[in-house]
mmJSON file of the N, C-alpha and C atoms, coordinates in Angstrom:
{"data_MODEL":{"atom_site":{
"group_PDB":["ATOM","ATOM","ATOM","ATOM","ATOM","ATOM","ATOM","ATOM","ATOM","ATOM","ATOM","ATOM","ATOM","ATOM","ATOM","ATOM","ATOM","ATOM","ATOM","ATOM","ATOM","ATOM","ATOM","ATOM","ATOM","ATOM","ATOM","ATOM","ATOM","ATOM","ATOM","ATOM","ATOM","ATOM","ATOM","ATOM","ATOM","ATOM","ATOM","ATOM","ATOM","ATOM","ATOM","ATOM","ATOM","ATOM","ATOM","ATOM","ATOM","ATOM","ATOM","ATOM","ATOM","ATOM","ATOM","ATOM","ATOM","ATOM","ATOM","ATOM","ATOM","ATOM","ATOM","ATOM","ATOM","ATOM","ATOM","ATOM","ATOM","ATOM","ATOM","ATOM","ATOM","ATOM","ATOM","ATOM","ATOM","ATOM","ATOM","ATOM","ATOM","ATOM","ATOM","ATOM","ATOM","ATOM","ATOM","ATOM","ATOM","ATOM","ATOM","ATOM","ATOM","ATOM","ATOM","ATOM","ATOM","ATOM","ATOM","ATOM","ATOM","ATOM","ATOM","ATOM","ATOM","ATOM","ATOM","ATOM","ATOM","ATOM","ATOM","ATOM","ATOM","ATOM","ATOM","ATOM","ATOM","ATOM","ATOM","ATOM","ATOM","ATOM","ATOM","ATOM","ATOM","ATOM","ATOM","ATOM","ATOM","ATOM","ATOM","ATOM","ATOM","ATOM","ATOM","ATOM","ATOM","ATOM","ATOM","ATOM","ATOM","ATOM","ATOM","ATOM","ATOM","ATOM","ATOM","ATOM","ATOM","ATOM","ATOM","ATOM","ATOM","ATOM","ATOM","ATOM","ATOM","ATOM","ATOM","ATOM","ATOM","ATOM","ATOM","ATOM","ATOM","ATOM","ATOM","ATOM","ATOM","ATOM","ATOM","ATOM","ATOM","ATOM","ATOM","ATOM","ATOM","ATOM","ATOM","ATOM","ATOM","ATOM","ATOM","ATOM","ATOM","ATOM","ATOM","ATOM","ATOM","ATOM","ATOM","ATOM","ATOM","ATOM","ATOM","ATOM","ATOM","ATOM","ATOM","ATOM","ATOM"],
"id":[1,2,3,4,5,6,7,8,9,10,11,12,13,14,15,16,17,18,19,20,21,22,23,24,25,26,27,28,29,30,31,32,33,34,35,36,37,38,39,40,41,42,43,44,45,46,47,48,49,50,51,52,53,54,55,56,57,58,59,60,61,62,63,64,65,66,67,68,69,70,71,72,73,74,75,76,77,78,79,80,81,82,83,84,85,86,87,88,89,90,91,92,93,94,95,96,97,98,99,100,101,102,103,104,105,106,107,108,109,110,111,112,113,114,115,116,117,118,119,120,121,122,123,124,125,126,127,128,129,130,131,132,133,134,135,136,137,138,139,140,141,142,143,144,145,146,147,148,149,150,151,152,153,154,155,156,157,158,159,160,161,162,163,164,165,166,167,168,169,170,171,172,173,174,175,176,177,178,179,180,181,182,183,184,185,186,187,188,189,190,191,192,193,194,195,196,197,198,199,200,201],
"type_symbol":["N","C","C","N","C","C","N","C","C","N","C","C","N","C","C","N","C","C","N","C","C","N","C","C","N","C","C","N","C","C","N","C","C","N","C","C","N","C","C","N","C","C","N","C","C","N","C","C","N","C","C","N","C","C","N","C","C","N","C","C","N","C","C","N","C","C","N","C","C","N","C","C","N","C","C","N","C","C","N","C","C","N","C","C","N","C","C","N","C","C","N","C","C","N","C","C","N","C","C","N","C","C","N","C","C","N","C","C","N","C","C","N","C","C","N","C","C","N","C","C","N","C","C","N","C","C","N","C","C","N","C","C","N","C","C","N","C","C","N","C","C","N","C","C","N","C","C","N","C","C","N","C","C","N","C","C","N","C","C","N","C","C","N","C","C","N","C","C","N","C","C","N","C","C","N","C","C","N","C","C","N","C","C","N","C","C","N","C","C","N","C","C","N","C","C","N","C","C","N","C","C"],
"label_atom_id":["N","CA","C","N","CA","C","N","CA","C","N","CA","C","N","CA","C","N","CA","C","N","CA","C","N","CA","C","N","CA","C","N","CA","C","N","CA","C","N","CA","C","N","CA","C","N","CA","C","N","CA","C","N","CA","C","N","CA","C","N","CA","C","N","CA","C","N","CA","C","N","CA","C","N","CA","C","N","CA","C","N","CA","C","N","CA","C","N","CA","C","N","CA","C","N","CA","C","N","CA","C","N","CA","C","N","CA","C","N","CA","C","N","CA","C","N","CA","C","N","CA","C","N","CA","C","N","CA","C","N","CA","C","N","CA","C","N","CA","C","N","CA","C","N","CA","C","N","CA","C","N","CA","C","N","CA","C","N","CA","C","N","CA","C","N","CA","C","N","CA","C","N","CA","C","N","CA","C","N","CA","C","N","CA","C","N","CA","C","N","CA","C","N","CA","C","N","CA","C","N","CA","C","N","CA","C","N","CA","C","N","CA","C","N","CA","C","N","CA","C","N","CA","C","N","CA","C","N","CA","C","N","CA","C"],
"label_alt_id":[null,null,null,null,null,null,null,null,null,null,null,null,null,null,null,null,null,null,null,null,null,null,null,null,null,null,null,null,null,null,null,null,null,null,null,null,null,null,null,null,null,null,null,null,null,null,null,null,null,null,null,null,null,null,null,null,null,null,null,null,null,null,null,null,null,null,null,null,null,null,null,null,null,null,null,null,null,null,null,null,null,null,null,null,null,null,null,null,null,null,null,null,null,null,null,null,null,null,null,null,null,null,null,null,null,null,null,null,null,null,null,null,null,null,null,null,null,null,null,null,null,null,null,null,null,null,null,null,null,null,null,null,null,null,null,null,null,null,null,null,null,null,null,null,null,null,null,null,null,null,null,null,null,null,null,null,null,null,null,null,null,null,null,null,null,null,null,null,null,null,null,null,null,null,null,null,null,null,null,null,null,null,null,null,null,null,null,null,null,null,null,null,null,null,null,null,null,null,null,null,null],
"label_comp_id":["UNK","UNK","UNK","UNK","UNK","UNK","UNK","UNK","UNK","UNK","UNK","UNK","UNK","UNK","UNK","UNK","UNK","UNK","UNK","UNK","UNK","UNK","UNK","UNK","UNK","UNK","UNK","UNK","UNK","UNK","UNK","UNK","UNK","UNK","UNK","UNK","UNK","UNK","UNK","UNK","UNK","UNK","UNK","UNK","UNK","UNK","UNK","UNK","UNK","UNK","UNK","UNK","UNK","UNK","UNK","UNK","UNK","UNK","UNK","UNK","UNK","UNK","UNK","UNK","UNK","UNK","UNK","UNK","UNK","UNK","UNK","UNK","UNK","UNK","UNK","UNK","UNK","UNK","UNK","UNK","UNK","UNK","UNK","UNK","UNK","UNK","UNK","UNK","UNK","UNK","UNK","UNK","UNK","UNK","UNK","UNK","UNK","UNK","UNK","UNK","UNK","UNK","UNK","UNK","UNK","UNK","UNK","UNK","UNK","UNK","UNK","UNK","UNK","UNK","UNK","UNK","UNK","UNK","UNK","UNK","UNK","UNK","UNK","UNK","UNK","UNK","UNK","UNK","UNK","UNK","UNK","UNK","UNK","UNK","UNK","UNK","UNK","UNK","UNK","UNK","UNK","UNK","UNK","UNK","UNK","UNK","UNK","UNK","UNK","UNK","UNK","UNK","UNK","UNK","UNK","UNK","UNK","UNK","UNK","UNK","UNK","UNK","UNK","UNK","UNK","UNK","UNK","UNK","UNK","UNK","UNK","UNK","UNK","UNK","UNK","UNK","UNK","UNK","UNK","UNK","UNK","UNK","UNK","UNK","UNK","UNK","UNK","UNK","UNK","UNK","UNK","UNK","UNK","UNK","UNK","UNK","UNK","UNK","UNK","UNK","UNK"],
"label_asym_id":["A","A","A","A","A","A","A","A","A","A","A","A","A","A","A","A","A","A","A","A","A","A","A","A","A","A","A","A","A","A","A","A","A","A","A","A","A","A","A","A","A","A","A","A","A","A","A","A","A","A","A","A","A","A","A","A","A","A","A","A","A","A","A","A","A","A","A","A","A","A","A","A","A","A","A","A","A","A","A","A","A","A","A","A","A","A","A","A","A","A","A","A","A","A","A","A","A","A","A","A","A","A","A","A","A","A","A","A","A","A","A","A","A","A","A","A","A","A","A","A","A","A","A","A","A","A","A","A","A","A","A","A","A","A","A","A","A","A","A","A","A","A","A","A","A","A","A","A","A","A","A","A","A","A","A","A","A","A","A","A","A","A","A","A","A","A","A","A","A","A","A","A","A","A","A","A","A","A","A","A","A","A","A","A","A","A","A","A","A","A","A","A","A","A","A","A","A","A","A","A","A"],
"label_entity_id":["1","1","1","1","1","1","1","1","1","1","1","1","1","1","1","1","1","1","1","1","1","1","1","1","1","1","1","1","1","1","1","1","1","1","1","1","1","1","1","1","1","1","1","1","1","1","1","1","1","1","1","1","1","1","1","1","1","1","1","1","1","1","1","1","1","1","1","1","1","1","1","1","1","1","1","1","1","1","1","1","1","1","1","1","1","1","1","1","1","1","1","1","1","1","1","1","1","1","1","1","1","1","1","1","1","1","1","1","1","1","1","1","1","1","1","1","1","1","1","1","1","1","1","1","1","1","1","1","1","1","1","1","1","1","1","1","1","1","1","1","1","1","1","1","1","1","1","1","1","1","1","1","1","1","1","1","1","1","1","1","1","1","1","1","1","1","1","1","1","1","1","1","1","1","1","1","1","1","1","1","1","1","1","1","1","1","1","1","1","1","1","1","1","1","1","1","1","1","1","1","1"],
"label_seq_id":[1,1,1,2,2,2,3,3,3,4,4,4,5,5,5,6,6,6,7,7,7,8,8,8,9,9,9,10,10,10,11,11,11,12,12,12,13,13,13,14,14,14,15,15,15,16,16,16,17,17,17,18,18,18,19,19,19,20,20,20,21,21,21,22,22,22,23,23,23,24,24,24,25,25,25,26,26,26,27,27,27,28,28,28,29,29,29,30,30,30,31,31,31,32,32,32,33,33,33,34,34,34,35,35,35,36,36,36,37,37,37,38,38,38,39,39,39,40,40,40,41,41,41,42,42,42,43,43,43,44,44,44,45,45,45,46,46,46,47,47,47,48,48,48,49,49,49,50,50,50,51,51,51,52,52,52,53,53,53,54,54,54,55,55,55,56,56,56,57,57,57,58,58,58,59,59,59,60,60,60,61,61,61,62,62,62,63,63,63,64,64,64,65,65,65,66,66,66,67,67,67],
"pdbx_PDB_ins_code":[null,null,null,null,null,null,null,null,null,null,null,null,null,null,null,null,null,null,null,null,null,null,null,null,null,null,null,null,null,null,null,null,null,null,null,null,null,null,null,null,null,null,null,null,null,null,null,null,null,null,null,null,null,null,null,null,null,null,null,null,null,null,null,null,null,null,null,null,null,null,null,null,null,null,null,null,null,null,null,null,null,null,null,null,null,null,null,null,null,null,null,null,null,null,null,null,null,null,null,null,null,null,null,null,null,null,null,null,null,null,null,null,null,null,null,null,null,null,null,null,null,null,null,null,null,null,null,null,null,null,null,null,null,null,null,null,null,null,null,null,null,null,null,null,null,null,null,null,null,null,null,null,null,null,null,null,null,null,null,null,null,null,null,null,null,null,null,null,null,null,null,null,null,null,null,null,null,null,null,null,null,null,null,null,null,null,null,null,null,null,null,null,null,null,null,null,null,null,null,null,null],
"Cartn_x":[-13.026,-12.48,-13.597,-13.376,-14.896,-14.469,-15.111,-14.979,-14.009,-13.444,-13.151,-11.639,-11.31,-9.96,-9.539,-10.41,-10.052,-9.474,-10.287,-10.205,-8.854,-8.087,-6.981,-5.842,-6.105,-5.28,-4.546,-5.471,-5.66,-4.905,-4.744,-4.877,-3.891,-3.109,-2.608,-1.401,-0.713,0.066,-0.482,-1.825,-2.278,-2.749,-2.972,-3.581,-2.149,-1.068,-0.136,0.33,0.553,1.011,0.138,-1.467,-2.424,-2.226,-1.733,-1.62,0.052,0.888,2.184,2.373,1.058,0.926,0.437,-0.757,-1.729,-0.672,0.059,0.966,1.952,2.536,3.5,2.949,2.089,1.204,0.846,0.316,-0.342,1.587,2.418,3.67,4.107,3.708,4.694,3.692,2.065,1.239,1.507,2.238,2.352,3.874,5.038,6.477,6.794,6.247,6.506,7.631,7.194,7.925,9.584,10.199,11.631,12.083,11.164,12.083,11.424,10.26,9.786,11.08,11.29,12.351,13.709,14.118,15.041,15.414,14.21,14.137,14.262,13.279,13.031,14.397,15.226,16.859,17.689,17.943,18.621,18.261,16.674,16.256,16.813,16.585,17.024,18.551,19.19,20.574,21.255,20.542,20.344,19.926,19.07,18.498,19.839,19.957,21.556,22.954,22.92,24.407,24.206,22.909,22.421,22.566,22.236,21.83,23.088,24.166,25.584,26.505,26.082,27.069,27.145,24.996,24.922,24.338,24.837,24.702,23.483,22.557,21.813,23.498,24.201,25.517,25.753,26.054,26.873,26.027,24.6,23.788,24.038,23.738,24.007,25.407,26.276,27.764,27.849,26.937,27.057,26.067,25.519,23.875,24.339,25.481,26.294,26.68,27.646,28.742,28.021,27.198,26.487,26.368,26.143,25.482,26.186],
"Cartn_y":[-22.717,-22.342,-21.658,-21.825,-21.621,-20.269,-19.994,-18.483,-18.546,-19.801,-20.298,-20.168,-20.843,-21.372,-19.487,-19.212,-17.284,-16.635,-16.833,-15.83,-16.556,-17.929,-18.01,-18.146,-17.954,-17.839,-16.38,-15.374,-13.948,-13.62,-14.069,-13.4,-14.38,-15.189,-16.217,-15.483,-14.651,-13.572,-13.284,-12.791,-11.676,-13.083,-14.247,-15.275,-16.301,-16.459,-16.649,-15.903,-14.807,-13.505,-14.033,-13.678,-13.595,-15.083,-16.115,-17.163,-17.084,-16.71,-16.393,-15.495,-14.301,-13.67,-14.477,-14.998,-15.957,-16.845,-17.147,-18.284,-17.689,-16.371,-15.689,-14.718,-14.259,-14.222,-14.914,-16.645,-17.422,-17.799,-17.815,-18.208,-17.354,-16.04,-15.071,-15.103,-15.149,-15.508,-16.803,-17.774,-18.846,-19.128,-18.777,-18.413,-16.892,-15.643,-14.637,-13.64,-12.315,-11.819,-12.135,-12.169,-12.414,-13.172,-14.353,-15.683,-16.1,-14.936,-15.91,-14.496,-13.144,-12.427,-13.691,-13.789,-14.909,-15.908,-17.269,-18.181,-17.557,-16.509,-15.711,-15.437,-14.716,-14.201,-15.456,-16.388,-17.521,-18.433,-18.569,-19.111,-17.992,-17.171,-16.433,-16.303,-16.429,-16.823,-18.235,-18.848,-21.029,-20.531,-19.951,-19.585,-18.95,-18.062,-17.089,-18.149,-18.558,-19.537,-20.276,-21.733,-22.727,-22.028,-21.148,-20.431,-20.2,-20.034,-19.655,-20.872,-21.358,-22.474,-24.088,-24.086,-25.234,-25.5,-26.686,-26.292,-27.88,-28.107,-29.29,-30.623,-30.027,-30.906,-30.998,-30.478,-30.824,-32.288,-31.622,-32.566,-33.549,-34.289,-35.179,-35.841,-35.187,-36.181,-36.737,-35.705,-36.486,-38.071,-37.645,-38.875,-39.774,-39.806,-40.683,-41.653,-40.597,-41.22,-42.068,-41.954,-42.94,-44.03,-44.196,-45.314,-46.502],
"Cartn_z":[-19.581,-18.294,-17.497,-16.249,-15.499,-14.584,-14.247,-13.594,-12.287,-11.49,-10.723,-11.177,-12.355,-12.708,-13.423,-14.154,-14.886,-13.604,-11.999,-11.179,-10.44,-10.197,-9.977,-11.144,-11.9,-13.147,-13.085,-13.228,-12.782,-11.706,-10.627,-9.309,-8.256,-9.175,-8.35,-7.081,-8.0,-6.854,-5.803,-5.768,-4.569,-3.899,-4.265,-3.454,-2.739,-3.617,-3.334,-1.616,-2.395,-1.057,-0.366,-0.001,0.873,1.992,1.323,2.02,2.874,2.112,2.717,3.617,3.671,4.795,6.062,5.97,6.726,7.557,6.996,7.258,8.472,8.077,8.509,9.969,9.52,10.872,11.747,11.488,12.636,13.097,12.33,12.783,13.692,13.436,14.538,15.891,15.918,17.003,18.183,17.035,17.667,18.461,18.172,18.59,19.119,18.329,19.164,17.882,18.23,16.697,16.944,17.891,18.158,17.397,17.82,17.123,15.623,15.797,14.475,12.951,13.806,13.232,12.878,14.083,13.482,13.596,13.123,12.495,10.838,10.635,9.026,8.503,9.41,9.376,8.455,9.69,9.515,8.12,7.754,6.458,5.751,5.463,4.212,4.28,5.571,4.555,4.564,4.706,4.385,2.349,2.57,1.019,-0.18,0.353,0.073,-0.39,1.052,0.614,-0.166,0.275,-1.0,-1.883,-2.423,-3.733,-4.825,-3.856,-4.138,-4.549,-3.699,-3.092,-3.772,-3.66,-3.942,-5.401,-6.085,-7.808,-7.472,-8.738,-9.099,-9.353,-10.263,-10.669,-9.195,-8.284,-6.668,-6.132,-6.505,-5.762,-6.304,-7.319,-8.468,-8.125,-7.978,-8.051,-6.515,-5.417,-3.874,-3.903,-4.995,-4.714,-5.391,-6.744,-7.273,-6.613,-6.015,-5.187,-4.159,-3.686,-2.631,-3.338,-4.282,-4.699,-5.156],
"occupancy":[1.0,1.0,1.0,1.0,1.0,1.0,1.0,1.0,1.0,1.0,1.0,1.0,1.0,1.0,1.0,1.0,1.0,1.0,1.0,1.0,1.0,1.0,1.0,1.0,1.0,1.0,1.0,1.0,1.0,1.0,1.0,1.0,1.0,1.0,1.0,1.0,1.0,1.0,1.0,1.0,1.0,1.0,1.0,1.0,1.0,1.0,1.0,1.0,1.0,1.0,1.0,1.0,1.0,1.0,1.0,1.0,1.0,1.0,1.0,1.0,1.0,1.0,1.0,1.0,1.0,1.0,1.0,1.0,1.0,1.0,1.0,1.0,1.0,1.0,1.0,1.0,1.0,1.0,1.0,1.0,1.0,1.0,1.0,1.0,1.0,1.0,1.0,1.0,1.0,1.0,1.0,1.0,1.0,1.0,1.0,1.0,1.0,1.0,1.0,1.0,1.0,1.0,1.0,1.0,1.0,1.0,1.0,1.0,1.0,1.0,1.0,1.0,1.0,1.0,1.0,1.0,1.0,1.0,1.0,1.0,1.0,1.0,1.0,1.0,1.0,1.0,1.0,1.0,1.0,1.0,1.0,1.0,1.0,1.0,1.0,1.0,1.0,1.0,1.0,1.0,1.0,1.0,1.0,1.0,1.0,1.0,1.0,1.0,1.0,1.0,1.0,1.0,1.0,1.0,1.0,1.0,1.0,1.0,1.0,1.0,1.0,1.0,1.0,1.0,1.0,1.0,1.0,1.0,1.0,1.0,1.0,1.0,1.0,1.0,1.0,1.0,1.0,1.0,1.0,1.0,1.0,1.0,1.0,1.0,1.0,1.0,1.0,1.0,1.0,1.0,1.0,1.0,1.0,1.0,1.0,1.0,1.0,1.0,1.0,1.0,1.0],
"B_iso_or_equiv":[0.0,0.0,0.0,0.0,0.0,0.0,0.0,0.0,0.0,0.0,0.0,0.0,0.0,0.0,0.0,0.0,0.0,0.0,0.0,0.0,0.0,0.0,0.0,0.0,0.0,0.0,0.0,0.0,0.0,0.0,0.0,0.0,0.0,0.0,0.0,0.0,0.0,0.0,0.0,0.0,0.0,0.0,0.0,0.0,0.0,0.0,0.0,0.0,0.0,0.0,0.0,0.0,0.0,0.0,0.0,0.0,0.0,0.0,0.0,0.0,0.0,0.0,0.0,0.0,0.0,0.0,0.0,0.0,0.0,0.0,0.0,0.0,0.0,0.0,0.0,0.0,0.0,0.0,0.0,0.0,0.0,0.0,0.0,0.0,0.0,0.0,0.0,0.0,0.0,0.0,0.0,0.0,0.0,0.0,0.0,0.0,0.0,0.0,0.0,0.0,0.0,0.0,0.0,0.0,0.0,0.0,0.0,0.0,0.0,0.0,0.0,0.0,0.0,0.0,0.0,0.0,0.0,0.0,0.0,0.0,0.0,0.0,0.0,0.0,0.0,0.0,0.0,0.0,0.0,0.0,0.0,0.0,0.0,0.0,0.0,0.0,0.0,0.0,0.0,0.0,0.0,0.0,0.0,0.0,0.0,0.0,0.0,0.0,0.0,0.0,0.0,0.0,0.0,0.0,0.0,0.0,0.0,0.0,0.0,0.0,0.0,0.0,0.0,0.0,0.0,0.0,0.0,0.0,0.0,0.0,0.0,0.0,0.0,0.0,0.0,0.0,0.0,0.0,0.0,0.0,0.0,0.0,0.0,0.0,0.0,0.0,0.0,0.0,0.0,0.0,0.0,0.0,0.0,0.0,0.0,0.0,0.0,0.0,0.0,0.0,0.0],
"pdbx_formal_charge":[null,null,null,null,null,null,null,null,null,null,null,null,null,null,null,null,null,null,null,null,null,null,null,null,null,null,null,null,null,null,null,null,null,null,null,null,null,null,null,null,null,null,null,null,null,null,null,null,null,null,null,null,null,null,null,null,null,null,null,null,null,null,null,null,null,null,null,null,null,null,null,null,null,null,null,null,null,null,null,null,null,null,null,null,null,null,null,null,null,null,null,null,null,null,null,null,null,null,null,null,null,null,null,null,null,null,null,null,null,null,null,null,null,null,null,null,null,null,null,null,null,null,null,null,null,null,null,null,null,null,null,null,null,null,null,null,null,null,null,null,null,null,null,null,null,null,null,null,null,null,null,null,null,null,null,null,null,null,null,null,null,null,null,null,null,null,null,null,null,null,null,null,null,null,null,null,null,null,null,null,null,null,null,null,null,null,null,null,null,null,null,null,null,null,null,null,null,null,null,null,null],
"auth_seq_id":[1,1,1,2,2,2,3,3,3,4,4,4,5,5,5,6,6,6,7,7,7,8,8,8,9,9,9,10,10,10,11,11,11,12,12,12,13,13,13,14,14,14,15,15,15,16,16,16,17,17,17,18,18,18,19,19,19,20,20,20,21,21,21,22,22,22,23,23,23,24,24,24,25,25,25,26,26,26,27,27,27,28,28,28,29,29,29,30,30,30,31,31,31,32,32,32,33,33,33,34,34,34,35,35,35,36,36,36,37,37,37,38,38,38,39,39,39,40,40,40,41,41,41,42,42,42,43,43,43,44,44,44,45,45,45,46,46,46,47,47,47,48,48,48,49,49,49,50,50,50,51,51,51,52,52,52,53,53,53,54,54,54,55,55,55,56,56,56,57,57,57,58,58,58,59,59,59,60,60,60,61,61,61,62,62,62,63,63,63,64,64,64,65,65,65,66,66,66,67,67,67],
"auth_comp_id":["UNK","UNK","UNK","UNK","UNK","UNK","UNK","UNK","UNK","UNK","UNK","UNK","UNK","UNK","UNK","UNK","UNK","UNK","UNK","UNK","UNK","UNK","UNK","UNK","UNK","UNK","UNK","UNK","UNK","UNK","UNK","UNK","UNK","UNK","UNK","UNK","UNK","UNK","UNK","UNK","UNK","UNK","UNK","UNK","UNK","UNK","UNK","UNK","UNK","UNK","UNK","UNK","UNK","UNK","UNK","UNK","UNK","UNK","UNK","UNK","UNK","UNK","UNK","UNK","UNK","UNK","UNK","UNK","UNK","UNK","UNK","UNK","UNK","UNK","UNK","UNK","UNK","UNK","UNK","UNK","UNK","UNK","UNK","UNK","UNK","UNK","UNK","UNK","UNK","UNK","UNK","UNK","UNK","UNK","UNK","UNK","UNK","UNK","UNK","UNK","UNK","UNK","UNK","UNK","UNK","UNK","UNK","UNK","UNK","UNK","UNK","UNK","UNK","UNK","UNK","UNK","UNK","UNK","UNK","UNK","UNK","UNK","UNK","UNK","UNK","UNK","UNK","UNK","UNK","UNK","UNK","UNK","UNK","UNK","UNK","UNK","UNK","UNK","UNK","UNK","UNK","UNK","UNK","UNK","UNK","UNK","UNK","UNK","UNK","UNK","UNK","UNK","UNK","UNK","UNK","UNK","UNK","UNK","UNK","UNK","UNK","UNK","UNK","UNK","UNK","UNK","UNK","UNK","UNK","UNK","UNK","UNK","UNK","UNK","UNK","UNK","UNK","UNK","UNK","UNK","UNK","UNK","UNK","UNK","UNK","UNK","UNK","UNK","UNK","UNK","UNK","UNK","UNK","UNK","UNK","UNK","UNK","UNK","UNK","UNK","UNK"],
"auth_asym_id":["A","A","A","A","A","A","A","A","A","A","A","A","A","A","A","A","A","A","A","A","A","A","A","A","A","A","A","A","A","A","A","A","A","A","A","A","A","A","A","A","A","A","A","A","A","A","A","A","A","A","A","A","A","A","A","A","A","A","A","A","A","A","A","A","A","A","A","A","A","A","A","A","A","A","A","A","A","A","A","A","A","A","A","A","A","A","A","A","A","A","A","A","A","A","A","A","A","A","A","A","A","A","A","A","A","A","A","A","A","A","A","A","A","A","A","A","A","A","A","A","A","A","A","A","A","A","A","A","A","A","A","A","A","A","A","A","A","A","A","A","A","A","A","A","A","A","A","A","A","A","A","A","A","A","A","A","A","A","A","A","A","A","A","A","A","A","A","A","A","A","A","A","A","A","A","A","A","A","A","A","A","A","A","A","A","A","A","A","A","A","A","A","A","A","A","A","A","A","A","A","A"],
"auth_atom_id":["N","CA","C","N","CA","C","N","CA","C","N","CA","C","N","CA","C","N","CA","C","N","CA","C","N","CA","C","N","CA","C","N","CA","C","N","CA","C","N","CA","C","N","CA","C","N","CA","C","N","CA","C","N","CA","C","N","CA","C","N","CA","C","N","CA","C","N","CA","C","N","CA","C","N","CA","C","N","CA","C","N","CA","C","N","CA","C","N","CA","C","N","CA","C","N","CA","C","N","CA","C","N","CA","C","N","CA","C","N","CA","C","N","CA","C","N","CA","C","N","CA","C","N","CA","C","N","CA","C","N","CA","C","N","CA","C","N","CA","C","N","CA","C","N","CA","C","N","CA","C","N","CA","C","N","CA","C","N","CA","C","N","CA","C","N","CA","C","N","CA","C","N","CA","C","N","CA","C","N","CA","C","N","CA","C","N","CA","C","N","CA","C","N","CA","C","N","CA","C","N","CA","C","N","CA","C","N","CA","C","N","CA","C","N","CA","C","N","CA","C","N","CA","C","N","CA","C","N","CA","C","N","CA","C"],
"pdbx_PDB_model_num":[1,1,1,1,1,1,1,1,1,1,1,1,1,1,1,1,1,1,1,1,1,1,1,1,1,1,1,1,1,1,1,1,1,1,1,1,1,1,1,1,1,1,1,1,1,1,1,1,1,1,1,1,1,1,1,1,1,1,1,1,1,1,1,1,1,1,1,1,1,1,1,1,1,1,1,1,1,1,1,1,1,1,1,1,1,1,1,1,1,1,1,1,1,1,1,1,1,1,1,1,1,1,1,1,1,1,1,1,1,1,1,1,1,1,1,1,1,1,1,1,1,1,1,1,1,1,1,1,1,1,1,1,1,1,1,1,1,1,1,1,1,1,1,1,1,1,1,1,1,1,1,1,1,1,1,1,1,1,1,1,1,1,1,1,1,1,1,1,1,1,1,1,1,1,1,1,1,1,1,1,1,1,1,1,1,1,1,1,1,1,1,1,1,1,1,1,1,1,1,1,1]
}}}
C-alpha cells in the first residue's frame, strides 16, 4: 500500500466531510443561503419519511408488479 492509498484509508472522513463542505458552500454561493436552507430542509425530510416509510421489500413488489 503506497502512501497515497494509507493517507485515504486513514482520513477518508475528514476528506469525505471536506468535499461535502466544498460542495455545500459553492451550492449556497450559487442559489443563496435561503433556498439553499430549504432545498437542505425539504431533502432531509424526503430522507426521514423514505427512511420510515420506504422498505427495499416495497420497492421490489412495485418493480414486480410492473413487470
Amino acid at each position: 500500500m503506497n502512501k497515497l492509498e494509507k493517507f485515504i484509508k486513514e482520513n477518508v472522513g475528514m476528506l469525505v466531510g471536506g468535499a461535502l463542505a466544498l460542495i455545500l458552500i459553492l451550492f449556497i454561493l450559487e442559489v443563496g443561503i435561503v433556498k439553499a436552507i430549504l432545498i437542505t430542509v425539504v431533502v432531509i425530510v424526503g430522507i426521514i419519511l423514505g427512511k420510515k416509510f420506504i422498505t427495499y421489500d416495497k420497492i421490489r413488489d412495485l418493480l414486480k408488479d410492473k413487470n
